[in-house]
C-alpha positions in Angstrom: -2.8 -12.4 14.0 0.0 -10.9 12.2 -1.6 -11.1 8.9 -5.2 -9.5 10.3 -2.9 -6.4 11.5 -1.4 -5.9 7.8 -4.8 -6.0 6.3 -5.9 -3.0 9.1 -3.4 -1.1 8.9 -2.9 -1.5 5.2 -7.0 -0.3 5.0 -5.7 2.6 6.6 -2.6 3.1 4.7 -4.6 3.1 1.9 -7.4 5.7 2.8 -4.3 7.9 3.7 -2.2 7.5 1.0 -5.4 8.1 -1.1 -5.2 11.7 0.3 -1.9 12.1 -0.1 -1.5 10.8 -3.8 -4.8 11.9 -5.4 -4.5 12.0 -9.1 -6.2 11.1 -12.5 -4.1 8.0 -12.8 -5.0 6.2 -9.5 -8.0 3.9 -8.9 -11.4 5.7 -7.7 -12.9 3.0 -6.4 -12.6 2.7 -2.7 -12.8 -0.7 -2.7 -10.0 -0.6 -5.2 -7.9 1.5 -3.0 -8.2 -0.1 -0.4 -7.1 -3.4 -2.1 -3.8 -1.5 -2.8 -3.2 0.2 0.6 -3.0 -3.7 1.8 -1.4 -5.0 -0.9 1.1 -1.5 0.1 1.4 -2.8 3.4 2.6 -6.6 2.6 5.1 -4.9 0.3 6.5 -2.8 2.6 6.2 -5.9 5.5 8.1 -7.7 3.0 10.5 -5.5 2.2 10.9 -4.1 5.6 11.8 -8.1 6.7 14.2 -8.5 4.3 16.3 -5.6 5.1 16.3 -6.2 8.7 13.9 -3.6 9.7 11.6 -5.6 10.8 11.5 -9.5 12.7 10.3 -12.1 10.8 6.4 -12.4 11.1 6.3 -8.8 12.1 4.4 -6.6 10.1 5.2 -3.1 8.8 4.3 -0.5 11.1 1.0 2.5 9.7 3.9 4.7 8.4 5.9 1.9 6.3 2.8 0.9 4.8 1.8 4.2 3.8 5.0 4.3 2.4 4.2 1.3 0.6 0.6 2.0 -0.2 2.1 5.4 -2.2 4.2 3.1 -4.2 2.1 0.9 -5.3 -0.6 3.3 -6.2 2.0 4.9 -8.0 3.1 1.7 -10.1 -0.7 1.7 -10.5 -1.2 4.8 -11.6 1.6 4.0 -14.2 0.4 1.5 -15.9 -3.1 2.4 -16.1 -2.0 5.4 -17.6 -0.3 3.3 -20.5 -3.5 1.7 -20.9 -5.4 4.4 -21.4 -3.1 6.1 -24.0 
């Protein structure tokens, strides 16, 4: 169950960090987004466990993994910029 949650609320994180981040560099696609506001929120579920934030099998909360989503679409936005140059 704790994986179904991630993928939700890393849907979300990734709409919202869409708004928050928009930009030449980052995917258009919605689908694409998407895929990157979940892969946002395993990062930051990762990372969140193995600070100590959160429990093991807990998953990060909508704010971590909009926190995660921006970074991600960030490193994104990086190196698709490199490819386009």
């Amino acid at each position: 169950m704790g994986i179904l949650w991630t993928i939700i609320i890393g849907f979300i994180a990734g709409i919202i960090a869409k708004f928050i981040m928009p930009g030449s560099n980052e995917p258009s696609g919605f689908i694409m987004t998407t895929i990157l506001g979940i892969v946002g929120a395993f990062v930051a579920s990762f990372l969140g466990q193995a600070l100590g934030w959160y429990a093991p099998g807990e998953g990060a909360g909508l704010i971590g993994a909009i926190v995660g989503a921006i970074i991600v679409l960030a490193v994104w936005g990086m190196i698709a910029g490199r490819r386009r140059v």
